[in-house]
N, C-alpha and C positions, 0 to 999 in steps of 0.2 A: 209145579217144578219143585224139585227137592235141593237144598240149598246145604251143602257141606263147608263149613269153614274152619279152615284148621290154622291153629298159631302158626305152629313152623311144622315144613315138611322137606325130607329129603328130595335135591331134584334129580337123584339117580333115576327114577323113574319117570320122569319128563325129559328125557336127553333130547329128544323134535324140537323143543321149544325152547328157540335162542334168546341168550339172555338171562335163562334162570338159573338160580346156583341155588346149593344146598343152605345156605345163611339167608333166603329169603323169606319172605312169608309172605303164604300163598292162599287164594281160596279158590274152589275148586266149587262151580257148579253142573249140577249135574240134571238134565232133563227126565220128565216126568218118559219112565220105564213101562214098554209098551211087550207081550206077550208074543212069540212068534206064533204062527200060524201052526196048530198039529204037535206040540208040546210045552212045555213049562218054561224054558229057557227064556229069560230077558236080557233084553239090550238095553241102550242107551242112545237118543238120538241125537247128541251133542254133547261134548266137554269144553268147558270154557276156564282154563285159566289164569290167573291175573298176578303178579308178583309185585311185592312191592318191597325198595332195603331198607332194614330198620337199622340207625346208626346207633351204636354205643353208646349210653350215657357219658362214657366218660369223654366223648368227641363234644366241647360244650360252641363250637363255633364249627360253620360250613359255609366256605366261600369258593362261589362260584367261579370258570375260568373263561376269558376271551367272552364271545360277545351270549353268555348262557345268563338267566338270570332263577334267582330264588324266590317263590314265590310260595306263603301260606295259604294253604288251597281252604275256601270257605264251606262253612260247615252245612252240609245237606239241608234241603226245609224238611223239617217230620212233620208239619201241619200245612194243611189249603189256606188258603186268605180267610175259609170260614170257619178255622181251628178244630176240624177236621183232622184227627191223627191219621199219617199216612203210614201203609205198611213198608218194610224194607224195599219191597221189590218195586214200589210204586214212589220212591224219593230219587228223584229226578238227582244226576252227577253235577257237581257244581264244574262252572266251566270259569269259572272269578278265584281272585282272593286278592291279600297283600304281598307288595314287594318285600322280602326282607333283605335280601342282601344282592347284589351286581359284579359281574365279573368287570375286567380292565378296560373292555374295548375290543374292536379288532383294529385290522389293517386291510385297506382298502386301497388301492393304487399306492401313490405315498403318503398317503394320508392315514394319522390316525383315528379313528371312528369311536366314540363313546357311548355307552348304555342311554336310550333314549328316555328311558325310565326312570326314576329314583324309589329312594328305597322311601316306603311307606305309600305309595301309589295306590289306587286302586285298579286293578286289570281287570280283564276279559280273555282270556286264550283259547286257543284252536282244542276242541273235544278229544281230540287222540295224541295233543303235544306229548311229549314229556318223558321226564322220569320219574316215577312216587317212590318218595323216600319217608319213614318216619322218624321225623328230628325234636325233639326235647316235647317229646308226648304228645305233636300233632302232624299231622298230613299235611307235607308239601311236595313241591314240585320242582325240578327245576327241566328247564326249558329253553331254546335258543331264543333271542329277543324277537326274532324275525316270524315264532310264534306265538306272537303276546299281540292278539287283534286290534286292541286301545285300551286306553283311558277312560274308567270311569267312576265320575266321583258321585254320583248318586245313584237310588236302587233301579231308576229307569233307563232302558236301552239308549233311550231314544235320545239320552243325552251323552250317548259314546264318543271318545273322540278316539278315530282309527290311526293306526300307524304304518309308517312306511307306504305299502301300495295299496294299504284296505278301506275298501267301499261300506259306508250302511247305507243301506235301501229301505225304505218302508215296500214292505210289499205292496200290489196294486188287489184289491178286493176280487173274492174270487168271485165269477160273472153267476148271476141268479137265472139266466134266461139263453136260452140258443139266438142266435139272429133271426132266427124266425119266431119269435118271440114263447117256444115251449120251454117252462119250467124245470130246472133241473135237479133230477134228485143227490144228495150230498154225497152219494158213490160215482156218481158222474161226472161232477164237479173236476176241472182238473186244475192242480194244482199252477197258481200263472206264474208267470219268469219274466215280471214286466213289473219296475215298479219305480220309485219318485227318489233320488240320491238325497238323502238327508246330509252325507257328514263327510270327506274324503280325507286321507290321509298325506303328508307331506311330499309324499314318492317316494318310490325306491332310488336306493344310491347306482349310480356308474361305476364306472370301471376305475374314477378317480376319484372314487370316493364324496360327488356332490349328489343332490339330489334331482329328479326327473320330473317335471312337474307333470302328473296325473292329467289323460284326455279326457277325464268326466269332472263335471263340477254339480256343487249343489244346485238342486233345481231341477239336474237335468231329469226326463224320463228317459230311461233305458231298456233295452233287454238282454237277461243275463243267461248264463246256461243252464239249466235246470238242475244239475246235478251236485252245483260247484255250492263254496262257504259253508258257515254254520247259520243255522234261525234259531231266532229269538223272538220271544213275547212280551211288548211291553205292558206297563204299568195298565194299560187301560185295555189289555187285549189285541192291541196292535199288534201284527205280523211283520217282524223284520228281518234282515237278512245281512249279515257282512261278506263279503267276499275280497278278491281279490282285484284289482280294474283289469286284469287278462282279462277276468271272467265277465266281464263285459262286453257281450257283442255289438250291438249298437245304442246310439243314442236317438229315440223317436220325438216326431215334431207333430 
């Protein structure tokens, strides 16, 4: 894959793509250029865009509005656990950082609602939340609080504490055998949707603004939808999973 990155680019030439303006900076990659059949002509079999705003140095403070919060996005690993330098395309998106700053609240029935958050937290957010902006020479985010997955104050999953309506799950080990006891190969293997609720979150709010207490509790075993949350890897290799408790379809006994 050929990989173009440019400071700043005009987005007259992107008008399809909502959202982008000519004061953004953009990078632009571009897939490895394949030959048509019976002449010289090359294509391209994908464009991928990404924008992100960079604020003016002289804006020295950005606070967020209603229930949105700011968030310093953390900095990519460039090494494996065995210090191993990784290339660009193989450093994994951080889905974490710090709180930095919190909007007011909302309003919720008649009730007013506060950032469940504070500033200097450590988070976890949804992979596709946000807005990237870059503010006083690093990469942040900001994002509505209702995508900020939990809480967590050390470097392992498995000590997340979720928010609002989100579930973490250890996943359940993928099966090594058919029930008829034939071995299975690791392209067979299918990925399970059944696994052990480590952590739940406090519930989602009503319509007046209290909270709903969650139909899954730790302990439970579950099965979730195959498609739904994000996964994560803990410290020791574990397979986990947060979702939402919608995505929970039943509870197994």
């Amino acid at each position: 894959m050929a990989t173009i990155n440019l400071a700043s680019v005009s987005a007259k030439g992107f008008a399809s793509f909502n959202g982008l303006r000519a004061t953004d900076a953009v990078q632009v990659s571009f897939f490895t250029p394949v030959k048509q059949s019976g002449g010289s002509q090359k294509t391209f079999r994908g464009l991928v865009v990404k924008a992100s705003t960079t604020v003016a140095p002289k804006y020295t403070t950005l606070k967020p509005l209603a229930d949105r919060v700011l968030v310093k996005i953390k900095t990519a690993e460039e090494k494996t656990s065995g210090g191993i330098l990784l290339p660009v395309t193989a450093q994994s998106k951080p889905q974490g950082g710090e709180v930095v700053a919190v909007g007011e609240g909302r309003t919720v029935g008649k009730n007013k609602v506060d950032i469940s958050v504070k500033t200097g937290a450590q988070v976890v957010y949804s992979k596709y939340a946000g807005t990237e902006v870059e503010f006083n020479g690093a990469n942040h985010l900001i994002l509505k609080e209702d995508d900020v997955i939990g809480i967590l104050d050390t470097d392992d999953v498995k000590d997340l504490k979720p928010l609002n309506d989100r579930v973490l799950i250890k996943v359940a080990e993928v099966e090594e055998k058919t029930a008829g006891g034939l071995y299975l190969t690791d392209a067979s293997k299918e990925k399970p949707s059944i696994g052990t609720v480590i952590a739940v979150g406090p519930g989602q709010l009503d319509e007046e603004g209290n909270r709903k207490p969650l139909s899954v509790a730790a302990g439970n075993t579950v099965l979730y939808s195959k498609y739904a949350g994000n996964d994560f890897k803990g410290a020791d290799g574990t397979e986990y999973i947060t979702l939402r408790a919608s995505d929970v379809i039943a509870i197994l006994s």
